[in-house]
N, C-alpha and C positions, 0 to 999 in steps of 0.2 A: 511408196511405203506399203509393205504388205499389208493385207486384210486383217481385222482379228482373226479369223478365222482357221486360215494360214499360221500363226503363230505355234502353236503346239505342234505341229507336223516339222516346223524349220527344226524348235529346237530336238525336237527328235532324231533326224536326218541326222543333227551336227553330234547327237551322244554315240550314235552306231559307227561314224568316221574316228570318234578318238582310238588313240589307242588306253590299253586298259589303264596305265600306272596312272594316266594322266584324270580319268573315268571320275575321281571323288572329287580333285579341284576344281573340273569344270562342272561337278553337280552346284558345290558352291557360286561358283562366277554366275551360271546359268537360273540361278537360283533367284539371285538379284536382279537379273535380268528381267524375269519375269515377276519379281515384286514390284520394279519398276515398270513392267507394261499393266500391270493393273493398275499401279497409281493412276497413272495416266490415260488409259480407254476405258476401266473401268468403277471409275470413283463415280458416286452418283449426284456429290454435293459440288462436283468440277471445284473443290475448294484447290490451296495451295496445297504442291507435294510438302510431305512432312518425310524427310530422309532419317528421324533423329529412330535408333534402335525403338520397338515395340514391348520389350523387358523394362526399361528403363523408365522411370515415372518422377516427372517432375515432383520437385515437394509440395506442401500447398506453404510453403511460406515464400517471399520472392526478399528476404532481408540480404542476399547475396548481391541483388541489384542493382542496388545502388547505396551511398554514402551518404546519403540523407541524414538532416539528426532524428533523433527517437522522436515520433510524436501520438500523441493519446491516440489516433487509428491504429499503431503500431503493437497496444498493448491490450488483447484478451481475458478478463477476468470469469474467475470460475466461485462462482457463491454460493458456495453449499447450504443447502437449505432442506426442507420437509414441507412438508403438507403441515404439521403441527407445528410445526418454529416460524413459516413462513407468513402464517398469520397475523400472529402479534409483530414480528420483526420487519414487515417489510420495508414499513418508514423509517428505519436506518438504513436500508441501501436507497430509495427512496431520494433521500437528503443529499447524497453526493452524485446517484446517476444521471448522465443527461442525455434523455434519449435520442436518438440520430445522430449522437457523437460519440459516446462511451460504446466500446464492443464487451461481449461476453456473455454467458447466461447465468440463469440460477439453475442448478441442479436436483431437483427434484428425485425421491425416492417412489413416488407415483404420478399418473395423471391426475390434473386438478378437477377436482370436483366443481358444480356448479355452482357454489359458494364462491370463487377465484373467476368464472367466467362471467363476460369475454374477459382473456386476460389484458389492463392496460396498459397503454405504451410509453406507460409512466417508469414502468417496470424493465429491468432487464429480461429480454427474451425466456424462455424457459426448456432445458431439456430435461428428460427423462435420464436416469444412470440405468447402465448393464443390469442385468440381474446378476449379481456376483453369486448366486447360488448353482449356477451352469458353469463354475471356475472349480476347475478339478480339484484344487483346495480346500473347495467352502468345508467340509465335514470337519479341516484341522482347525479352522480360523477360531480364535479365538473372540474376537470382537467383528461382526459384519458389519454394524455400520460404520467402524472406521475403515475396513476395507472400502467400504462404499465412496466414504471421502476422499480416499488417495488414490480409488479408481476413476476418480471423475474427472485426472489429468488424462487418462487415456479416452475417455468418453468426449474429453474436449477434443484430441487430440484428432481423432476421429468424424468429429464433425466436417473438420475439412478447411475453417477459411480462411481466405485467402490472405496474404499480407500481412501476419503479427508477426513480431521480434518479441514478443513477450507473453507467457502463460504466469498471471497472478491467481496463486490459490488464496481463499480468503472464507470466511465465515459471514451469515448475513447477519450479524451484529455486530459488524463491522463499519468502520466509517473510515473513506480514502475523505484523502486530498492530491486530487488527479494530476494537479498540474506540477505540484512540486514532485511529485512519483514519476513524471515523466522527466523530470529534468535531474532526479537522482538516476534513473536509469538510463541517461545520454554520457552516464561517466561510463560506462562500461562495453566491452564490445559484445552485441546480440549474437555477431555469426560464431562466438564460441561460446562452450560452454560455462554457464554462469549462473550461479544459484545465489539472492539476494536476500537476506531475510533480519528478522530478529531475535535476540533473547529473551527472555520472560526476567522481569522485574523482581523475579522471587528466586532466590536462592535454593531454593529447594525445590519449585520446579525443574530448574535449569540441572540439578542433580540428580532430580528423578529420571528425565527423559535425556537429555544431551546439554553440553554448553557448544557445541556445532552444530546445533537444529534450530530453523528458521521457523518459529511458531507459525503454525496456520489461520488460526484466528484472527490475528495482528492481519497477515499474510505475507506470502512470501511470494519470491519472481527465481521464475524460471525462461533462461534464455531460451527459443523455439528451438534449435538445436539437439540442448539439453531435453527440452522434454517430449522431442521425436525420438530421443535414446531412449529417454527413459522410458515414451511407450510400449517400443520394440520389446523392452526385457521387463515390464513390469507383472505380467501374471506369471513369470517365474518368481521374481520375487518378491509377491505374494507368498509365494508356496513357502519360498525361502526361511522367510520371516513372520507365519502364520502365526507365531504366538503373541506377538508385539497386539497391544491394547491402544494404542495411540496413532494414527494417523498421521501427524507430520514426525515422529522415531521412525516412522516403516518406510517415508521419502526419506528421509534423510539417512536411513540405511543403503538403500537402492541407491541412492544418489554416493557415497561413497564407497562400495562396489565398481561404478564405474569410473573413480577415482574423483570426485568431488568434492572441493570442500565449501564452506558455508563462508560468503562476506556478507559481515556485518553493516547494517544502520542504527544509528540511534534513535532515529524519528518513525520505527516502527514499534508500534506500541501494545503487546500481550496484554496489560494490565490485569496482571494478574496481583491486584488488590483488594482490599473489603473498605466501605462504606464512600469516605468523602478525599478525592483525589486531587482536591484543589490547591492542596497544598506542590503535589509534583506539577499539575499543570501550569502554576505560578512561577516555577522556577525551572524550565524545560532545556536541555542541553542545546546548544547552537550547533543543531542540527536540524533542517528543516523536516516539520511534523507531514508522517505519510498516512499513518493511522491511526484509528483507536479503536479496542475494541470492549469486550463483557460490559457492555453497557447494562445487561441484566440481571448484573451481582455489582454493580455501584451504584454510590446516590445521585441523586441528578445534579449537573455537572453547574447548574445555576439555582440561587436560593427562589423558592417560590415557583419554580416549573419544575413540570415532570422531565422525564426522560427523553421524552420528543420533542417539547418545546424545546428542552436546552440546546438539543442538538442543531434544531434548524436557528435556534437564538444562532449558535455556537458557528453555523454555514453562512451568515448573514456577513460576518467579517471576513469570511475566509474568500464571499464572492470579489470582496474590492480587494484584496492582497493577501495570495494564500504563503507567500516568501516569506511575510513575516509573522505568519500565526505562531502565538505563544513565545516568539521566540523575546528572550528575556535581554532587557536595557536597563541599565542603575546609572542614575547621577545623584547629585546632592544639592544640598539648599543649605550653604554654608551659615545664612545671617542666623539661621533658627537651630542649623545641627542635624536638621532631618536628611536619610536617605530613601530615596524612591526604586522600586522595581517595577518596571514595567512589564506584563506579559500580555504580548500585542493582540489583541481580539478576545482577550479573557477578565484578568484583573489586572488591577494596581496597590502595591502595600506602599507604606507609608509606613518609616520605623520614625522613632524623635530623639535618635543619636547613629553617630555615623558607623556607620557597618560596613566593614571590607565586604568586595566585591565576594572573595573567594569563600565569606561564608554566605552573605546570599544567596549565591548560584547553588547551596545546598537545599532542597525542599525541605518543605515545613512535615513531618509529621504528621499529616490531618486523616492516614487512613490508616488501615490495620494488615498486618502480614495475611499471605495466601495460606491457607490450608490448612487452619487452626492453632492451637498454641505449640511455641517449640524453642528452643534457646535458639538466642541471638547470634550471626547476624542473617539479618531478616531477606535482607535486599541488596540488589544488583551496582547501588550507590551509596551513598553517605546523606543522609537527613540530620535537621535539626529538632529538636523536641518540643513540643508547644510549652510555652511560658508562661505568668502570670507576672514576668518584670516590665517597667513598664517602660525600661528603653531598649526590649527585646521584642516585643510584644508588636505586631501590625496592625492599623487600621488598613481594611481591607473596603477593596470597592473593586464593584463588577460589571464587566461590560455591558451596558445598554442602548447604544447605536450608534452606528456609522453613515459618512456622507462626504462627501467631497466638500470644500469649499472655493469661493470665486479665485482663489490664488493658486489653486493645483495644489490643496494639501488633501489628505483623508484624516478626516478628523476621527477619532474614537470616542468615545464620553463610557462614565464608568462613575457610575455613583454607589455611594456607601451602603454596605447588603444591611448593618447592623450598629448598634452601638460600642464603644471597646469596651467600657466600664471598667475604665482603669485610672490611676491618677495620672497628671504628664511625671515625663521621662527628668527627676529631681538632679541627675546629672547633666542635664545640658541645661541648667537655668530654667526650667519646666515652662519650653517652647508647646504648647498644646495644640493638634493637629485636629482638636475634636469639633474645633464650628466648622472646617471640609465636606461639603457633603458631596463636590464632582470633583472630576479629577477629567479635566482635557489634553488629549492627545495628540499630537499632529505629527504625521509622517509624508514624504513626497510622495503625493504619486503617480505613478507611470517609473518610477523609482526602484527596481527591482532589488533585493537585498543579496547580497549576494553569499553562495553557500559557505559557512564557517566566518563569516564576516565580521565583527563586532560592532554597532554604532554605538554611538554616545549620543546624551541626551542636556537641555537647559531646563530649565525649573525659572517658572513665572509665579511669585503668588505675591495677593497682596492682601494685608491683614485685613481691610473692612471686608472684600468679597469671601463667600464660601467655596469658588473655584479658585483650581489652580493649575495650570497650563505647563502642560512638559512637552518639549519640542525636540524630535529627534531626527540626530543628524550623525554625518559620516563624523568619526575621528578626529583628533586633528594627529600629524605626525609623532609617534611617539608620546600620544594622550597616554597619564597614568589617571583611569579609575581608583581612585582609593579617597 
């Protein structure tokens, strides 16, 4: 084997023998030749040769690799936050993150001050966003801190790690439910491009800004694909679309540019509402719940706690079974005439006449239109109107804790928030619901519910006690609710 030494002089020798036509092929062959002798005499980490081209740069995601299903490592979340918002807000991201298992960071428009340090690892990690004021745009932009928002797909993009199939943009007044988000995003395929989001509940949102835009707040999912395109061309369009005022209209611009359209969820949740939402969350579509969000323009989500308590009340069922949070079950109690609606890990109503399924499944009324007064219709669904009749009218009870019991059930219990102060229901023989004050729940569990499923339910009560026992189970073939 020649010397290294010797190597520059050989190939030299052989460049003065060719003749000319042949002179630029053999620069190339010879070329490699000696990228190849340096691999090899002159690497200093003697690691393995890497023959793969030096232009070429793997992506930092590896979702091409294998066929695995989706799981919570796979999915990157991006929490837009402030120095100012991130204070009061924390304890709603807080509630759902778990650290060493959930990926993502919060975004931040500065470094935290020594009020935030050291930062805890209670917390989603935290980065810093671009200064979009160095974006050749900035003098057009009309709104910078929503630029700042929908740049912070590229600031994630840029961070680098390894292994997501999924970029969730979200607000930190936001509340996931991780697991069922992961097994809503196992319907679809990661290695293309896939944009997953919601509507806004207000009609006039949805008019203002798009009815094909995946609200940000709620949040929305972007397949890693998709938002390695989108990072590639997003401070063009910026420039593009420098007048747009809103943050998820300017993805969702960009995003149909490169030919994208919006799939819809039901269980992601804009709420865009006023005051008390307990009415929609008692009667939730069968769709499993991903989000929720403006927790700081509603009332608290349970009587008698603030804002935080609800939410962690509100996490305490979702820890033993989040498949079937909220999601809504009706049966009936033929001896007395009453119909039950179950919404799993929240409340339970109690009407004292029977009531088709298909008007239950409509929410109560209990909160007020987005965005001030304006002729009807309001919203994105069909509601009922609160009443003062008293075989229209529910007794309401709300969840107060869960537990396993020795048989493999998960029990729920949910007692009465209030009185109704109503007479009973004079059309059904006035069965009276008013000495109830719990209302027990039993569901399987280890029992997964399954997505779009319906179950049905038994009704146990007995007139001396003030409990009464609803037990829910599969179906039976061609069960009619009604």
């Amino acid at each position: 084997m020649p010397s290294k030494s010797n190597i520059p002089n050989i190939i030299q020798q052989k460049f003065q023998e060719l003749p000319t036509p042949s002179l630029f092929k053999s620069i190339a062959i010879n070329g490699l030749i000696l990228f190849v002798f340096y691999e090899f005499f002159f690497r200093s980490d003697n690691g393995p040769l890497d023959l793969s081209l030096p232009f070429i740069k793997s992506s930092g995601c590896d979702n091409s690799s294998t066929s695995s299903p989706t799981d919570l490592s796979h999915i990157g979340f991006i929490v837009i936050s402030s120095l100012k918002t991130w204070k009061h807000r924390r304890a709603y991201t807080e509630s759902w993150w778990r650290p060493n298992v959930t990926r993502g960071y919060v975004f931040l428009d500065k470094e935290p001050t020594q009020e935030f340090l050291p930062w805890p690892s209670r917390y989603p990690p935290y980065q810093i966003n671009y200064d979009i004021t160095k974006l050749r745009a900035y003098p057009k932009i009309v709104s910078p801190i929503q630029v700042r928002m929908v740049h912070s797909i590229l600031d994630m993009y840029r961070v680098g790690d390894k292994g997501l199939r999924w970029f969730i943009m979200c607000d930190d007044d936001t509340l996931f439910f991780v697991d069922n988000l992961v097994e809503v995003l196992q319907k679809y395929d990661h290695t293309k491009y896939e944009y997953v989001g919601g509507n806004s509940e207000s009609i006039k949102s949805n008019a203002r800004h798009s009815f094909d835009m995946g609200f940000g707040g709620a949040g929305y999912a972007l397949s890693y694909p998709l938002a390695e395109a989108l990072s590639k061309k997003l401070d063009d369009c910026i420039e593009r679309y420098h007048y747009l005022y809103v943050s998820d209209q300017m993805a969702q611009s960009c995003l149909a540019d490169i030919g994208v359209s919006l799939n819809l969820e039901k269980g992601i949740h804009q709420i865009d509402l006023r005051n008390d939402i307990s009415g929609l969350l008692s009667s939730h579509p069968q769709s499993p719940l991903l989000s929720l969000h403006h927790f700081d323009v509603i009332s608290p989500l349970f009587p008698f706690k603030d804002r935080y308590e609800s939410i962690h009340h509100l996490m305490k069922a979702a820890k033993f079974d989040q498949s079937r949070m909220l999601q809504q079950t009706i049966c009936y109690q033929r001896e007395t005439n009453w119909s039950f609606s179950v919404s799993w890990g929240y409340s339970t109503h109690i009407y004292e006449s029977i009531i088709p399924r298909s008007i239950l499944r409509k929410p109560l009324e209990t909160f007020r239109a987005w965005g001030g007064i304006s002729r009807p219709p309001h919203f994105m669904f069909n509601t009922r109107w609160l009443t003062n009749n008293s075989c229209e009218s529910p007794h309401i009870f709300f969840f107060e804790s869960v537990e396993y019991t020795p048989d493999k059930q998960v029990l729920t219990t949910y007692v009465r928030s209030s009185p109704r102060n109503l007479p009973p229901c004079s059309a059904t023989k006035n069965h009276s619901a008013d000495p109830i004050f719990t209302i027990q729940v039993f569901s399987p569990a280890g029992t997964h519910k399954t997505v779009g499923a319906i179950e049905c339910c038994d009704v146990e009560y007995e007139v001396e006690t003030n409990v009464t026992n609803i037990k829910i189970r599969s179906c039976v073939k061609d069960e009619v609710i009604a």
